[in-house]
C-alpha positions in Angstrom: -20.4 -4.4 27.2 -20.7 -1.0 25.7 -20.3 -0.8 22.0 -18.0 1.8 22.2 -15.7 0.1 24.5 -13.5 -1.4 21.2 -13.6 1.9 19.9 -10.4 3.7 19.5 -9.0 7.0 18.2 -6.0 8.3 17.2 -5.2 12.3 16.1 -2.4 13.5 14.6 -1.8 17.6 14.5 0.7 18.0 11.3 2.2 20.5 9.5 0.5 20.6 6.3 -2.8 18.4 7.7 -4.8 17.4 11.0 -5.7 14.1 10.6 -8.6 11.6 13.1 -8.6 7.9 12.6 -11.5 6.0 14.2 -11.7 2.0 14.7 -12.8 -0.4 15.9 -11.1 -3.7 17.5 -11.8 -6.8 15.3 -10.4 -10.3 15.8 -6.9 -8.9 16.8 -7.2 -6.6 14.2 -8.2 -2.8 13.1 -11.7 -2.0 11.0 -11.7 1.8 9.9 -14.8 3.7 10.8 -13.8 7.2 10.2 -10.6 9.2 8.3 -11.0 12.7 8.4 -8.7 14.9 7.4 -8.6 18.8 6.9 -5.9 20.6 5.5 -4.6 23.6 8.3 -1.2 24.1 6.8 -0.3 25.2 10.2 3.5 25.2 8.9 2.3 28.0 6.7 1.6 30.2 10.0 4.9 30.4 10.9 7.3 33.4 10.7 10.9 34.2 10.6 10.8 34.0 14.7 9.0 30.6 14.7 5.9 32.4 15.9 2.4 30.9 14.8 0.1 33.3 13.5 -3.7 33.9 14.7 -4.7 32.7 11.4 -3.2 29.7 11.4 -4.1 28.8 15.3 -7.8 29.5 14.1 -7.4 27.3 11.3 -6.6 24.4 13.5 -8.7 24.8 16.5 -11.4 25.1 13.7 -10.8 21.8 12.9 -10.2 19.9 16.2 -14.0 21.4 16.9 -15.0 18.9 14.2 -12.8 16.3 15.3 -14.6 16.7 19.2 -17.8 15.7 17.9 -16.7 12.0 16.7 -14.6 11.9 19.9 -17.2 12.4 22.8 -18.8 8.3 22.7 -15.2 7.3 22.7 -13.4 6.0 25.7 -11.2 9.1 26.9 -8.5 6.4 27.7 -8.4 5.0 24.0 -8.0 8.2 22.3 -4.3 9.5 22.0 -3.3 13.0 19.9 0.0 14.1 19.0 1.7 17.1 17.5 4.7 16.9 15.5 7.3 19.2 13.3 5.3 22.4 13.6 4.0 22.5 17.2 7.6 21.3 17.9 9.3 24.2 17.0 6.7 27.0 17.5 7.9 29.2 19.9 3.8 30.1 21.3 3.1 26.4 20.9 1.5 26.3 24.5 -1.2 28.7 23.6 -2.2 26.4 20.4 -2.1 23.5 22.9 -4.1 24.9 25.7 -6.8 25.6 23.6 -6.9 22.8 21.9 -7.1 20.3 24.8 -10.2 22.1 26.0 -11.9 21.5 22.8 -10.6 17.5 22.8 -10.8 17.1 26.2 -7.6 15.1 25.9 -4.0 16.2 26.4 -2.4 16.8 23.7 1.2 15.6 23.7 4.0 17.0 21.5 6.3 14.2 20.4 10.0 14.6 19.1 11.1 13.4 15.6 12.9 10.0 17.0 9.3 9.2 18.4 7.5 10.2 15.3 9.7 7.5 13.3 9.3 5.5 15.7 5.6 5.7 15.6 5.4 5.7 11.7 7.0 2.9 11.5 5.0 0.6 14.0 1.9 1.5 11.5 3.9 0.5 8.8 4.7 -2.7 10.5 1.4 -3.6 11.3 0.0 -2.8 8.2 2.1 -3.4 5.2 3.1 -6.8 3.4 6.7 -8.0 2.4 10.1 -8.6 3.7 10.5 -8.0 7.3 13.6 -6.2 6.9 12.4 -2.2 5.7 13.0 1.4 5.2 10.2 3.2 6.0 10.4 7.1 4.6 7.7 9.7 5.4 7.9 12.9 3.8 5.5 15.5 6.1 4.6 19.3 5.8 7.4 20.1 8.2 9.5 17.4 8.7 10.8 14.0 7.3 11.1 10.8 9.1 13.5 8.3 8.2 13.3 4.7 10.2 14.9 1.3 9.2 14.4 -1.7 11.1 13.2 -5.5 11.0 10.3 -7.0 11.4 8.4 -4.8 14.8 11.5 -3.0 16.1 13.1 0.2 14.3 16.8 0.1 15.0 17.7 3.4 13.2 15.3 6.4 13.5 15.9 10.0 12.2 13.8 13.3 12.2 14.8 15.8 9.4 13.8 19.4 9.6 12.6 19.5 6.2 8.9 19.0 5.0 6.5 19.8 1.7 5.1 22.9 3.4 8.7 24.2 4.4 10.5 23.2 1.2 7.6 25.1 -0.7 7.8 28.4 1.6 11.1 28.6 0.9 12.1 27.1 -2.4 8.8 27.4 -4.2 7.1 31.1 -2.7 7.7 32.5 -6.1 5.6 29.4 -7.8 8.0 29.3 -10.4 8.4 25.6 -11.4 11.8 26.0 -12.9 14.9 23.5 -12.9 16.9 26.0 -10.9 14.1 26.2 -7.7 14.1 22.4 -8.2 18.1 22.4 -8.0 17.9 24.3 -5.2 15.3 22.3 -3.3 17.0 19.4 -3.9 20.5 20.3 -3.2 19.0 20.9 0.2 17.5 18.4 1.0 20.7 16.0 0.1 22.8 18.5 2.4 20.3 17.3 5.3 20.5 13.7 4.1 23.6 13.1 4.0 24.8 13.1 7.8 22.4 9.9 8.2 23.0 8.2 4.9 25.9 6.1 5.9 24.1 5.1 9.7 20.9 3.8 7.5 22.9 2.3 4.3 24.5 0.1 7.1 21.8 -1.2 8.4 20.4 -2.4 4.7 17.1 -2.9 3.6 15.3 -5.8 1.7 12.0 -3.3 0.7 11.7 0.5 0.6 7.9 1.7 2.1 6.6 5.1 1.4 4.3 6.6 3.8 3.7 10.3 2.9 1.1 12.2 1.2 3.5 12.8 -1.2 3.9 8.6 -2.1 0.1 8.6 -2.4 -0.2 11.4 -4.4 2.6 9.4 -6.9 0.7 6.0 -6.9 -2.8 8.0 -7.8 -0.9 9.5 -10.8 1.2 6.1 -11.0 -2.3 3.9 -11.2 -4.0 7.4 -13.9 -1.4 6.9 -16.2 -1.5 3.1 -16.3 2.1 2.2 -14.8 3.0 -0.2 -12.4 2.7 0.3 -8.9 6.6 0.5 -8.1 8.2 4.4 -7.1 11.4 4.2 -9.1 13.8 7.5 -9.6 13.5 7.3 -13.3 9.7 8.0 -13.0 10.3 10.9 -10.0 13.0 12.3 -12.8 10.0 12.1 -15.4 7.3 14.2 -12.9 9.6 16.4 -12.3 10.2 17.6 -15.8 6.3 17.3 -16.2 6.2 19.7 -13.7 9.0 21.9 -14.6 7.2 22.0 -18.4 4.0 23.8 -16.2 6.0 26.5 -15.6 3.5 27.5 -12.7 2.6 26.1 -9.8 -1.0 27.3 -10.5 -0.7 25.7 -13.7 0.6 23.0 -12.5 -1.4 20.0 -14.2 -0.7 15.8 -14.2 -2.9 13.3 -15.0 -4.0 11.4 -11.9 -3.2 14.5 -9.5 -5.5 15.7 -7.5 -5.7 19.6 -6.8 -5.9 19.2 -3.2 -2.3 17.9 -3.7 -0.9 19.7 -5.9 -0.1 22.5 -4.0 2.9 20.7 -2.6 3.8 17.8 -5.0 6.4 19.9 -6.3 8.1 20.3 -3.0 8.0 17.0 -1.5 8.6 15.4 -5.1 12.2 17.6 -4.7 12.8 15.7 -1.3 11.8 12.6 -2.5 14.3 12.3 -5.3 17.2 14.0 -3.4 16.1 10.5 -0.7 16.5 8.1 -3.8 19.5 9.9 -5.0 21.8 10.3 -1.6 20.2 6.7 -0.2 20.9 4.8 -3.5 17.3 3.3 -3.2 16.2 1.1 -6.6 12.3 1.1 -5.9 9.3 2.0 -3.3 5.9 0.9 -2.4 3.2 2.7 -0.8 2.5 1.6 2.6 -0.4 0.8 4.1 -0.3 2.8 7.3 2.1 5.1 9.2 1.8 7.6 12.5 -2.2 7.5 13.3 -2.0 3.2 12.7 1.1 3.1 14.9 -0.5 5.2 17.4 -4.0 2.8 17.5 -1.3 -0.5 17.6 0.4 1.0 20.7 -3.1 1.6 22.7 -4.0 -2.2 20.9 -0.8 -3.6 22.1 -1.2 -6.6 19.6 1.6 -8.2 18.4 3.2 -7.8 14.6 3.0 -10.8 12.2 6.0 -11.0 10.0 3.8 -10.7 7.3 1.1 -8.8 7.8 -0.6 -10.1 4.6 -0.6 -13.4 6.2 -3.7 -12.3 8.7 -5.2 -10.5 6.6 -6.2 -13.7 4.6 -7.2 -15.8 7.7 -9.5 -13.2 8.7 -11.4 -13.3 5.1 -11.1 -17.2 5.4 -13.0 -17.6 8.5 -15.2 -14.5 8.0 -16.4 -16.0 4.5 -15.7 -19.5 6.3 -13.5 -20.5 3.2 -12.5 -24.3 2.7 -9.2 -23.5 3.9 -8.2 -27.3 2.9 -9.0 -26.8 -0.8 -7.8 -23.0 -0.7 -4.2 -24.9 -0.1 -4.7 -27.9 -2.2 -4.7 -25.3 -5.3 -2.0 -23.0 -3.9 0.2 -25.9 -3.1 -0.4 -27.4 -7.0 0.0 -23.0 -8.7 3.2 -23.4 -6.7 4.2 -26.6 -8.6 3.1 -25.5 -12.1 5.6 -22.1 -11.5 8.4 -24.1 -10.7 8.1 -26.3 -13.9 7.7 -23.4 -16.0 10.9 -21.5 -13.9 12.8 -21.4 -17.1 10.2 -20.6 -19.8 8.1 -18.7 -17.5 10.0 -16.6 -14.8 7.9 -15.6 -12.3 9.7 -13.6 -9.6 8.8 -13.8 -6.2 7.2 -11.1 -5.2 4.8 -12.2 -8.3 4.4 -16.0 -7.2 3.7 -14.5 -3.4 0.2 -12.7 -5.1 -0.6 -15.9 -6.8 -0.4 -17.9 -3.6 -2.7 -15.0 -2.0 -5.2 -15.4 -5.2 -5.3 -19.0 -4.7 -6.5 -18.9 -0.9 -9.0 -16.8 -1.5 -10.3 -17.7 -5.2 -13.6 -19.5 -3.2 -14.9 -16.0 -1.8 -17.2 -15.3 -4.3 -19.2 -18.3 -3.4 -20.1 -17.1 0.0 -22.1 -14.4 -1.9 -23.7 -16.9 -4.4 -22.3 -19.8 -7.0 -23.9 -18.1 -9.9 -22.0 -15.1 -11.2 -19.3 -16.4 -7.9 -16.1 -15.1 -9.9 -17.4 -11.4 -9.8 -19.2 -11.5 -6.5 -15.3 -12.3 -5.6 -13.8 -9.7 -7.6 -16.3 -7.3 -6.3 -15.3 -8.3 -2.5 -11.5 -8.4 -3.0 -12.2 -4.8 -4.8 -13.7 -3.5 -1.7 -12.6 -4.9 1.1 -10.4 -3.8 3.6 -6.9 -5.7 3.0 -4.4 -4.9 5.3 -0.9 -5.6 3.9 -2.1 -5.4 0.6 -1.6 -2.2 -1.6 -4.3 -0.9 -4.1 -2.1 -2.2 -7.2 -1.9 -5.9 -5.2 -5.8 -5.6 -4.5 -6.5 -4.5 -8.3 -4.6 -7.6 -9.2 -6.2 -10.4 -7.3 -9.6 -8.9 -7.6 -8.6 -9.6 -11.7 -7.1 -13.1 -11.2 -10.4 -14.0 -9.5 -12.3 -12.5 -11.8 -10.6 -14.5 -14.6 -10.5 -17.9 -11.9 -12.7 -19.7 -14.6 -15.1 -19.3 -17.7 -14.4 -16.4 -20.6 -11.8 -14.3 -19.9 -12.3 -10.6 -19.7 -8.5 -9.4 -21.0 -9.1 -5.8 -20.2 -9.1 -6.3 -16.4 -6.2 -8.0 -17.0 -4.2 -5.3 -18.5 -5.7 -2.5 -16.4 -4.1 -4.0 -13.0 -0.7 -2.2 -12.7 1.0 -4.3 -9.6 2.9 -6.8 -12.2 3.7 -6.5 -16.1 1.2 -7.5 -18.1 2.8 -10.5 -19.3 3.1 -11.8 -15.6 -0.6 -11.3 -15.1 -1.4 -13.2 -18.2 0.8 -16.4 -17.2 -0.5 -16.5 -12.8 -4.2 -16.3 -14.6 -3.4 -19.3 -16.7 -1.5 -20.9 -13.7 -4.3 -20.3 -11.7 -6.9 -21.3 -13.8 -5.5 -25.2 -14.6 -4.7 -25.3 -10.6 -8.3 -24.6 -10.1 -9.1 -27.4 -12.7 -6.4 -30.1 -11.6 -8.1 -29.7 -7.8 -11.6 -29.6 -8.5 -12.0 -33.3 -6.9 -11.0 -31.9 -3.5 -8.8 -34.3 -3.0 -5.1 -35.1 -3.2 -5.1 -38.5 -4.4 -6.7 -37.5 -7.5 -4.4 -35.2 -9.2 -1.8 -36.8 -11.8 2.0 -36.5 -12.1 1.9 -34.2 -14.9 4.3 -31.8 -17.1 3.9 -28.7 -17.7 5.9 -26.6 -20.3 5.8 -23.3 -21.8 7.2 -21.6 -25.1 5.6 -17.6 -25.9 2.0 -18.1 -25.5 1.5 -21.5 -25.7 1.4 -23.7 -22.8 2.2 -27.7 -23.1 0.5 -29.4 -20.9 1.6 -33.6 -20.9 -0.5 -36.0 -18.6 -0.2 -40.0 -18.1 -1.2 -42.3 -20.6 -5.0 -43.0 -19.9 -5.4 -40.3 -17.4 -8.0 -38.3 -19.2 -10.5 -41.0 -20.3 -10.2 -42.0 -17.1 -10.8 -38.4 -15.9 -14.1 -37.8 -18.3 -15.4 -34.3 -16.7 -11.7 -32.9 -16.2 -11.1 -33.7 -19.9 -14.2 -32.1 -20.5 -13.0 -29.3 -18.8 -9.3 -29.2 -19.8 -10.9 -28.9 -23.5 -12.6 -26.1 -23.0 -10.3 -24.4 -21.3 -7.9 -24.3 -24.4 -11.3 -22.8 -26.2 -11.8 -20.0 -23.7 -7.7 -19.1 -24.0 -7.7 -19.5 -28.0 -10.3 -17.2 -27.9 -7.9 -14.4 -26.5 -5.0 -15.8 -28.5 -3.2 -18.1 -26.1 -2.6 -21.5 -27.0 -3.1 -24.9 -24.3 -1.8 -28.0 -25.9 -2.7 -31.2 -23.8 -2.0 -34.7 -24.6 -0.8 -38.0 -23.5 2.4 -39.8 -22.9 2.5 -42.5 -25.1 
């Protein structure tokens, strides 16, 4: 079989950015060859009659030349491009088109808004952890998608006419970063939000997914400026008046934003609170995929887990050919210790749910070698590709398997932003006495014990005789409450009497 017969393509012709994604097919899966992405700002090209300028049709055929080179040892079959908000409204359109199938040598097909949501969120689907029950918002140079659903199948989809590239042409084209062009912005965007807000409110979501450049752009200033990974309004309220203090859009400066971005933070950050304001939503993630990763599922055809997350880990377990017995064995016993410590200790969920993920993989670092195994881990988890996870979740587990065993490094702790710090601190102890507790490999081994917690110190009481019984796990228990004294936590164990 040809090697490029798995390979597939997907090319999306936006508004503010043309955008190629390559893969390949793997195990039911996706691996990412190639992104490329050039910013065309074709939405900038049009005028008051919805007539693309030369300049901006040069802009973009430009880029599709670069795209045809990656194209030509890929199947003409498995490569699908699509237009969207711009190309949908242009009135010469056709003329953009014509010339830029004869450089792709692929049709080029000009979807509507429905089908753009539609498509977003398959790639969310297929791509991004958590409850199966989802909004999925993407903010885009010339329009904004809205789509809630459950599990694979969207049940409510809207296009908005509204975009970062529009919004900034025609609320921002004096670059004055002043409350009143940020009023104005806002006000309407909330005017084209709220004819949906009741259809999409009644559907109700469990998780809110973020899947624009504009998300992205918050979670790299999110991640700068140490906070946690979660999109709430309060922090949109605070960028905005960060950017309002600028003054300029020239001058526009926030740690953790890049300049390639900055040109339009302003106006999809507008849209993106007026979203959160008129839809009442608490929090949002950044997703792991949208239009060009729904496009490559829908030439895959492969089916979409409830949670994604879930193949993501087999995958690593059978490439790194994990003991998937043992990988349980320690979840199973980090899942016991949270529920003793449920009072003391509250770990939420969505916290215990990472812990479990740490714990199946906390033997991949031995596939690389035993010495030095916790950081050959960290290094993997670091740099893998982890479907479902986001880079805050990644950051995390690549720290609790850093800190499986042996001295604790407390800064990689602190610098993971997907849970508080305290939370880190108590699935890294968790982790670390499941790890001990199963070391045997076997079930039968492992004592009824009770584990309780009080500030920093953790109580751990174990059956009369068990740990002379037990020689090297004593040994082992003992010097684990060394290595946590030494960053100020306290592990009591003793005996029942």
């Amino acid at each position: 079989m040809r090697s490029s017969a798995s390979l597939y393509a997907a090319i999306d012709l936006g508004s503010n950015s043309f955008h190629m994604l390559v893969v390949r097919e793997v195990a039911g899966s996706i691996q990412v060859l190639a992104r490329i992405k050039r910013k065309v700002r074709l939405a900038a090209g049009l005028d008051s009659e919805n007539m693309l300028s030369d300049e901006a049709m040069q802009r973009g055929w430009q880029c599709l030349r670069l795209f045809s080179e990656r194209l030509q040892d890929i199947p003409r079959e498995q490569i699908r491009v699509v237009a969207t908000a711009t190309l949908r409204i242009a009135k010469n359109a056709q003329q953009f088109i014509t010339q830029a199938e004869e450089i792709l040598g692929r049709p080029v097909q000009v979807i509507s808004g429905e089908e753009e949501a539609r498509l977003i969120y398959q790639g969310v689907a297929h791509t991004t952890g958590g409850s199966a029950q989802r909004l999925v918002v993407d903010i885009g140079g010339g329009s904004t998608e809205l789509a809630a659903g459950k599990g694979a199948t969207a049940d409510v989809l809207h296009s908005l006419p509204m975009g970062c590239v529009t919004w900034l042409e025609r609320f921002f084209s004096d670059r004055n970063l002043s409350q009143e062009n940020f009023d104005r912005a806002g006000s309407a965007a909330r005017e084209m939000i709220l004819p949906i807000a009741d259809s999409l409110k009644q559907h109700g979501w469990q998780i809110c997914v973020g899947a624009s450049g504009t998300v992205q752009a918050l979670q790299e200033i999110m991640v700068a400026q140490g906070m946690d990974e979660r999109i709430t309004l309060n922090k949109l309220i605070q960028m905005r008046q960060r950017a309002i203090q600028c003054g300029k859009l020239e001058e526009l400066e926030i740690d953790g934003l890049t300049l390639e971005r900055a040109l339009v933070f302003p106006s999809g950050l507008s849209i993106l609170i007026a979203i959160f304001e008129t839809l009442d939503i608490e929090s949002m993630t950044l997703s792991g995929g949208a239009l060009r990763e729904g496009l490559v599922y829908g030439m895959l055809d492969l089916p979409v887990e409830q949670d994604i997350r879930a193949r993501t880990i087999r995958n690593i377990q059978r490439r790194y050919q994990l003991d998937i017995e043992q990988a349980e064995r320690v979840s199973l016993l980090a899942e016991s210790f949270v529920l003793q410590l449920s009072k003391t200790w509250p770990i939420d969920s969505r916290s215990a749910e990472l812990l479990h993920w740490a714990c199946l993989l906390h033997e991949v670092g031995l596939s690389v070698d035993f010495k030095q195994s916790t950081q050959h881990a960290a290094y993997l988890i670091r740099n893998l590709d982890l479907p479902g996870f986001t880079p805050a979740q990644k950051k995390l587990l690549a720290a609790l398997l850093q800190n499986q065993t042996g001295t604790l490094d407390m800064q990689v702790l602190n610098q993971q932003n997907a849970v508080p710090q305290d939370i880190a601190h108590r699935l890294c102890r968790i982790l670390r006495l499941a790890i001990i507790f199963a070391s045997r490999r076997r079930d039968d081994t492992m004592p009824l014990l009770n584990l309780k917690a009080e500030s920093d110190t953790l109580h751990l009481v174990l059956p009369a005789g068990w740990l002379h019984a037990h020689p090297l796990r004593a040994e082992n228990l003992h010097q684990e409450s060394l290595w946590q004294s030494y960053v100020h936590w306290t592990l009591l164990v003793e005996e029942i009497e």
